[in-house]
C-alpha positions as CSV (number, residue, x, y, z in Angstrom):
1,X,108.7,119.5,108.4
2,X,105.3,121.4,108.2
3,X,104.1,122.4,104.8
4,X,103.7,126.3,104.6
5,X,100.3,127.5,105.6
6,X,99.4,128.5,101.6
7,X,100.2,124.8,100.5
8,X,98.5,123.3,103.0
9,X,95.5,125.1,102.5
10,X,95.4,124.5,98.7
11,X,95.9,121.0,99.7
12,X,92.8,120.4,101.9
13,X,91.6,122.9,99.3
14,X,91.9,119.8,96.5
15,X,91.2,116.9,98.7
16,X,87.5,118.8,99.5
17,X,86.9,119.6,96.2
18,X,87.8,115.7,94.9
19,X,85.7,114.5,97.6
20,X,82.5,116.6,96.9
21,X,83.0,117.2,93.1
22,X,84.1,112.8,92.1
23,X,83.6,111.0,95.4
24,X,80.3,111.7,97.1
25,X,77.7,111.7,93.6
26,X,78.9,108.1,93.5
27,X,78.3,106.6,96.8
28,X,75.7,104.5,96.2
29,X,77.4,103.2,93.1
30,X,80.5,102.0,95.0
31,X,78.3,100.3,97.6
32,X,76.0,98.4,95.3
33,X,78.7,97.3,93.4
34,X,81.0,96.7,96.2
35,X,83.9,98.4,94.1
36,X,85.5,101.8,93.5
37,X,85.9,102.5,90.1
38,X,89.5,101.9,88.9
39,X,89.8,105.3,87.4
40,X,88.6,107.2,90.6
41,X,92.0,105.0,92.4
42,X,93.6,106.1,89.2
43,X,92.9,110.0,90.3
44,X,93.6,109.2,93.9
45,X,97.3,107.9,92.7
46,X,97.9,111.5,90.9
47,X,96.9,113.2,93.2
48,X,99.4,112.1,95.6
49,X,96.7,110.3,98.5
50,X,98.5,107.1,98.2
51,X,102.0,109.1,99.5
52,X,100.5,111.4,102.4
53,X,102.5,110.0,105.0
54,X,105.7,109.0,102.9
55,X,109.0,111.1,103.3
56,X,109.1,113.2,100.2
57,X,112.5,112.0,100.1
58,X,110.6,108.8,98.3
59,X,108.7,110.3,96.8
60,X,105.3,111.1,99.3
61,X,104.1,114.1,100.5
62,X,105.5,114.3,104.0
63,X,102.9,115.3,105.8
64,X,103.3,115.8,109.4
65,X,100.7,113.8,112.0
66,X,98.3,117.4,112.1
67,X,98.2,117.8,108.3
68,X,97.7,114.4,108.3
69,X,94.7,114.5,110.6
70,X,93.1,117.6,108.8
71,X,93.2,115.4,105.5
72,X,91.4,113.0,107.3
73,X,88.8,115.4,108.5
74,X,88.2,116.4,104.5
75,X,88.2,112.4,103.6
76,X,86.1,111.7,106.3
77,X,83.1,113.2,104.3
78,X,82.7,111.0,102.2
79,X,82.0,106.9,102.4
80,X,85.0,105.7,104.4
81,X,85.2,102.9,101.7
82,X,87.0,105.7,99.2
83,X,89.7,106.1,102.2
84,X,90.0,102.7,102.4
85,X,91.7,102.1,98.9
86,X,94.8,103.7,99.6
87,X,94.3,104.4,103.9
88,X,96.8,101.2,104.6
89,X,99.7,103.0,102.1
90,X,99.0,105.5,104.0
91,X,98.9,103.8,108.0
92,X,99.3,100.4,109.2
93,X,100.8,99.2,105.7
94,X,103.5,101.9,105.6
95,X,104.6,103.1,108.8
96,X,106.5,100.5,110.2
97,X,108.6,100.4,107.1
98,X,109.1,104.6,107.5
99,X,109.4,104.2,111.3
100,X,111.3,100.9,111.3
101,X,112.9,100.1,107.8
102,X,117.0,100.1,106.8
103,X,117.6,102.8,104.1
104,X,117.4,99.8,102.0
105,X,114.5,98.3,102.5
106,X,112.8,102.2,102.2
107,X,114.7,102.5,99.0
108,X,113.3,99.5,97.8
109,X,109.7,99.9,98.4
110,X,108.6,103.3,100.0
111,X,108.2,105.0,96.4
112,X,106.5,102.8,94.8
113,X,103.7,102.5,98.2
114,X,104.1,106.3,97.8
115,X,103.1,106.5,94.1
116,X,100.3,103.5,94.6
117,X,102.2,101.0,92.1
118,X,102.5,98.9,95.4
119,X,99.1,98.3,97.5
120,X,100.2,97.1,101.5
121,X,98.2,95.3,104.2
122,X,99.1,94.8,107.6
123,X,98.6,91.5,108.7
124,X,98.2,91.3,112.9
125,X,94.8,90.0,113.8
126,X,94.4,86.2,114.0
127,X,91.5,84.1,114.6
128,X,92.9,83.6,118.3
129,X,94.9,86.9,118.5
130,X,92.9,90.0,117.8
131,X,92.9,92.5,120.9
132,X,94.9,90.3,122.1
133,X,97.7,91.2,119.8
134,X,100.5,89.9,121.6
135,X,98.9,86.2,121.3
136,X,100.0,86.2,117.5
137,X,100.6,82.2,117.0
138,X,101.2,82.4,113.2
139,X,105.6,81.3,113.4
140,X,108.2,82.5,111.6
141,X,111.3,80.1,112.1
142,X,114.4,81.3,111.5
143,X,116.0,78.5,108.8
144,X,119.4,80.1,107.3
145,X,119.1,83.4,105.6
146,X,115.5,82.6,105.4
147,X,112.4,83.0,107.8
148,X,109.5,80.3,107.4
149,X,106.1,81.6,107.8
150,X,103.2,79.2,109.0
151,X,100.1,80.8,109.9
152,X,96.5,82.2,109.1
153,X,95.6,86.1,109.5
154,X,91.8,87.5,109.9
155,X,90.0,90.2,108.5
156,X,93.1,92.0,106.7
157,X,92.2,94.8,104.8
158,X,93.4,95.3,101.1
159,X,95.0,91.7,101.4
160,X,93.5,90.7,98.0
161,X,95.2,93.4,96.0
162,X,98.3,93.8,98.2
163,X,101.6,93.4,96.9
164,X,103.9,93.7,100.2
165,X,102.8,92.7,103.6
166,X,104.0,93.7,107.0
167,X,103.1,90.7,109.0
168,X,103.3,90.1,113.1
169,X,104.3,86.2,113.6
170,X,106.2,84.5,116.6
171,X,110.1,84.1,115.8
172,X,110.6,82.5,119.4
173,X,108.2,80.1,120.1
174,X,109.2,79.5,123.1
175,X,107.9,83.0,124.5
176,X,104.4,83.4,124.8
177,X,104.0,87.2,125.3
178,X,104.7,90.5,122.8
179,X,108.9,89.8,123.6
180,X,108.6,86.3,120.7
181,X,107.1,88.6,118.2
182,X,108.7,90.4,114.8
183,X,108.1,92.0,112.0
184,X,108.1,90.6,108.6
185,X,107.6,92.8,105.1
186,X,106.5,89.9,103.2
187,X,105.6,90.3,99.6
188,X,102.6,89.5,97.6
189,X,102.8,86.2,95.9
190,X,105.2,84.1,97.3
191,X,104.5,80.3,97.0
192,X,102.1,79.2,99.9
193,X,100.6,83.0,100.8
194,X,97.0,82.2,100.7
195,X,94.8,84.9,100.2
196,X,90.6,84.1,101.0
197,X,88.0,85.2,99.2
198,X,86.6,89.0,100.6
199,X,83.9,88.7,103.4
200,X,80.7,89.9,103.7
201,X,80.5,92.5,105.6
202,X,77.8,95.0,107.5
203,X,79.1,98.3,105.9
204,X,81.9,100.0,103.7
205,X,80.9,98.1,101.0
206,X,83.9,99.0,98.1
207,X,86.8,98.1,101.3
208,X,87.7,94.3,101.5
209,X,88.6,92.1,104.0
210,X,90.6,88.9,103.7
211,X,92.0,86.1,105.9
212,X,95.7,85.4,104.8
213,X,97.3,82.0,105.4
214,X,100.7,81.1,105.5
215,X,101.7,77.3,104.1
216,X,105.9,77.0,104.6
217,X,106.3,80.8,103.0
218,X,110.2,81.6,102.9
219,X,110.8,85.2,103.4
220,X,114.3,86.4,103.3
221,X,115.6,87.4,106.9
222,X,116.9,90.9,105.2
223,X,112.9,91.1,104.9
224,X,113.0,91.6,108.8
225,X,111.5,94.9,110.0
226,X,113.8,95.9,112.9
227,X,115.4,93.7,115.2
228,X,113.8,90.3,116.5
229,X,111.5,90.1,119.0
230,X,110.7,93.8,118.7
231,X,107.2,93.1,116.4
232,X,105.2,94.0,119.1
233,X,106.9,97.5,119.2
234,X,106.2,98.2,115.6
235,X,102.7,97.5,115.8
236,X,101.8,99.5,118.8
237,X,104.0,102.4,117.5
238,X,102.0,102.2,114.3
239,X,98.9,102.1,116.0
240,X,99.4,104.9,117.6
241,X,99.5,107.0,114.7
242,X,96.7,105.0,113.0
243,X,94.5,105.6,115.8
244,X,95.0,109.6,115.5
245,X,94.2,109.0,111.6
246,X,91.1,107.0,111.9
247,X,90.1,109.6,114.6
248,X,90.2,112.3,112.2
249,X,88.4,110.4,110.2
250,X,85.4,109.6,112.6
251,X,85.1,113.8,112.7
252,X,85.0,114.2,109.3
253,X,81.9,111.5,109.1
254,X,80.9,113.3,111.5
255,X,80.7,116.9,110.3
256,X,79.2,115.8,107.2
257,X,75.9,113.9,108.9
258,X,75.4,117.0,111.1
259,X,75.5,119.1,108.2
260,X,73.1,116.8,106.2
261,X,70.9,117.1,109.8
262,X,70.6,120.7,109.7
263,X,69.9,120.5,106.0
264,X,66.9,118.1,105.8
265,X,65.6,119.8,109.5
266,X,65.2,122.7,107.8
267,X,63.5,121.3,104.8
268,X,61.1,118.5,106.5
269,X,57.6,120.0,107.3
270,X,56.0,118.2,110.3
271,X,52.7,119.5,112.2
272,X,52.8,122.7,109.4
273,X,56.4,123.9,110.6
274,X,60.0,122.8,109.9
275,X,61.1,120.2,112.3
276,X,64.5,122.2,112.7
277,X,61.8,124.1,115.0
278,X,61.4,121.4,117.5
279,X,63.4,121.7,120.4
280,X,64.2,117.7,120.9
281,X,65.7,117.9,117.1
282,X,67.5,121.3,117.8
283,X,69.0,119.3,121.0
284,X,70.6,116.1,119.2
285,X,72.3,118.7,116.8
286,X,73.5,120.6,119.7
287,X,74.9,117.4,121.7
288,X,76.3,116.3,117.9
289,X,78.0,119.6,117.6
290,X,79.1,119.6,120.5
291,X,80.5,116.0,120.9
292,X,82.0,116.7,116.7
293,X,83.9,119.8,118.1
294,X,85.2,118.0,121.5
295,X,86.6,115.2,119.1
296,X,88.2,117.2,117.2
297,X,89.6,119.4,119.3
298,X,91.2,115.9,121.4
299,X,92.6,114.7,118.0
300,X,93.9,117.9,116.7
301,X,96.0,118.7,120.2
302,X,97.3,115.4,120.3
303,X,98.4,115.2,116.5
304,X,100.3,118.7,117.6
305,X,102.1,117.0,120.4
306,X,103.2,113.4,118.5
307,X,104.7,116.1,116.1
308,X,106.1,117.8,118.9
309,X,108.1,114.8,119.5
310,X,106.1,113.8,122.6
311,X,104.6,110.2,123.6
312,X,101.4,110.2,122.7
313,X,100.1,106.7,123.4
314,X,97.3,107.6,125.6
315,X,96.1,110.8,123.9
316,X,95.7,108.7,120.8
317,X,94.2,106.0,122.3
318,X,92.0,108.6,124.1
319,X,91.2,110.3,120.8
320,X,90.1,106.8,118.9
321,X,88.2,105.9,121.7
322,X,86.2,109.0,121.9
323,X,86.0,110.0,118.2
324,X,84.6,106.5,117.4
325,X,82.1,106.1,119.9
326,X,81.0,110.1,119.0
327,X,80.5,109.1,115.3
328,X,78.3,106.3,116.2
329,X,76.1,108.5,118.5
330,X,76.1,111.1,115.8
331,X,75.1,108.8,113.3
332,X,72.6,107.3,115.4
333,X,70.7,110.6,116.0
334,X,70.7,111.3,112.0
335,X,69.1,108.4,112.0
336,X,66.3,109.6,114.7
337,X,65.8,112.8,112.4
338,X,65.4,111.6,109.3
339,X,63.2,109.1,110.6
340,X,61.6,106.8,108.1
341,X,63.9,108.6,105.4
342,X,67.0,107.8,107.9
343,X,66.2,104.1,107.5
344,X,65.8,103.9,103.7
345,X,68.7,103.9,101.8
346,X,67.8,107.1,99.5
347,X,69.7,109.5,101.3
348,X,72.7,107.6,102.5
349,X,71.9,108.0,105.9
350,X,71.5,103.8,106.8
351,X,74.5,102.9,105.0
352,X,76.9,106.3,107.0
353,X,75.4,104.6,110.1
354,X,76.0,100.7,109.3
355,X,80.0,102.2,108.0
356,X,80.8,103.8,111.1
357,X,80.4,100.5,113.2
358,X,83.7,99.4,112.2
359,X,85.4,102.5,113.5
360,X,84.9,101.3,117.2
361,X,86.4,97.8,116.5
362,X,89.8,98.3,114.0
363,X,92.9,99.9,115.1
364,X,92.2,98.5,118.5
365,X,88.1,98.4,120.1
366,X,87.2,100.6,122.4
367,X,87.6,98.3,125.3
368,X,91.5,97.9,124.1
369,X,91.5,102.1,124.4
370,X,90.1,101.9,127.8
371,X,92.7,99.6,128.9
372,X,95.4,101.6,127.3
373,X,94.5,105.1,128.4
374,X,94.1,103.6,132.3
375,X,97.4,102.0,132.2
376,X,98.8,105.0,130.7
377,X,97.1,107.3,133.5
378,X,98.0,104.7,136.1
379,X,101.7,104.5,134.8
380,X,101.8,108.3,134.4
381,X,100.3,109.1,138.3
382,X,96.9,110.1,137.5
């Protein structure tokens, strides 16, 4: 159910305010330290961020896929490693347990992923078994009420803090393809769950990555997330709404770089005149605008339609592909007008532009979008 128009305003009302008031004067800080401040994830938890997409039955907020997306928009201003922190409680870590779980397995750990007690990762990616999701080799064999895990994940965000995992691995061996794959929700901790040491990365410094082995982990078969062999389905259904999220995300990053544009344009004197004069910078903020509002606008009307109760596969798909390929373009020509300034790391520009990389690559890469939305269109008739 939608929030009524006056809540949800005094919602994104909050979330702006928290991000411009707590969030953006300590960017810097969180990169060079490579941490956000416990206190700040403290403020996040009371303020409900770590819920958004939880039934309120269990505690969350509720939101529906467009309120969802305009909170993105609003997080979206700020370093994406602040979203980060609680972004897989609110995605890929949660959604297959709302979408997929028995009432059980909600009761048992929905509230406490709504309320931030537990942190979740979603483990899919493998060294050999990235775009290729339905390549996951990592096994889970069935050995009496129990499921034994032998594997090694890549690049899983939040794995070093997480306390349950939902985790793709191949419960038929003997079929290569999506069909052999299911779901586990496998819990922080268990003897012989390996968790790496964070990598280094290019951007969103403060948001860790981790690659998660598996040694002979024993995971209850109640632990199963639907039936087996459906993993495959979990994770694409998931997707689908992480790709809106992130989406909504990439137009948020984007709106705030155009407004810091137009800003120092207006302020930076070149050849005895404002360079917000010049016609070449006055263009890049046009075809940034313009691109900003056409995302938008694509990830807005299909976060309308998934709540509609319509497929949406290809519009999201569609909408992560274009929205992440805008931001880099957008942040690219920030770059170009701040010039010199864009390059040094005083006014945040270089490290928006190094954290936006990512958003073409997770949730799927663009190349994976292109191949969806032609199937889709092929499937579909054109």
């Amino acid at each position: 159910m939608a929030l009524d128009l006056e809540t949800r305003d005094q919602l994104l009302d909050m979330v702006a305010r928290f991000v411009a008031e707590r969030l953006r004067p300590i960017e810097a800080k969180v990169a060079e330290d490579d941490a956000v401040p416990q206190d700040v994830i403290d403020e996040m938890k009371s303020l409900g961020l770590f819920g958004l997409s939880i039934p309120e039955e269990f505690g969350g907020l509720g939101l529906n896929m467009e309120e969802e997306c305009l909170v993105g928009v609003e997080l979206g201003r700020t370093s994406p490693a602040f979203r980060s922190a609680f972004g897989t409680n609110v995605g890929i870590g949660s959604q297959g347990l709302v979408m997929f779980g028995t009432d059980e397995q909600k009761a048992k750990w929905l509230p406490g992923i709504a309320s931030g007690e537990i942190i979740t990762s979603f483990a899919l990616t493998e060294p050999e078994a990235g775009s290729d999701s339905a390549s996951v080799r990592t096994l889970a064999i069935r050995d009496g009420d129990e499921y034994v895990l032998n594997g090694s994940k890549r690049y899983i965000t939040n794995a070093g803090k997480a306390s349950l995992f939902t985790v793709m691995a191949r419960s038929n061996p003997d079929s290569k393809g999506g069909s052999g794959v299911s779901a586990f929700l496998v819990p922080g901790g268990l003897p012989g769950l390996i968790v790496s040491k964070p990598e280094k990365k290019m951007g969103q410094q403060g948001a860790h990555i981790h690659d998660v082995t598996f040694d002979n982990v024993r995971v209850p078969a109640w632990n199963r997330l639907g039936e087996e062999g459906e993993g495959f389905k979990v994770a694409m259904q998931v997707l689908d709404r992480g790709r809106l999220h992130i989406a909504a995300v990439c137009v948020g990053v984007a709106e705030r770089l155009i407004k810091d544009c137009v800003a120092y344009a207006g302020e930076r004197k070149q050849f005895g005149q404002a360079i917000s004069s010049f016609q070449m910078v006055q263009a890049m903020i046009a075809d940034s605008k313009t691109e900003a509002l056409a995302a938008k606008a694509l990830v807005m009307e299909t976060a309308r339609k998934r709540d509609a109760g319509q497929g949406v596969t290809l519009e999201a798909a569609a909408s992560k592909l274009f929205a992440s390929e805008m931001v880099g373009r957008v942040a690219d020509r920030a770059v170009q007008i701040f010039g010199g300034a864009g390059y040094v790391a005083d006014y945040g520009i270089e490290r928006l532009y190094r954290d936006v990389r990512i958003f073409r690559i997770y949730e799927g890469t663009s190349q994976i979008q292109q191949i969806v939305i032609a199937r889709e269109t092929m499937k579909q008739g054109g």
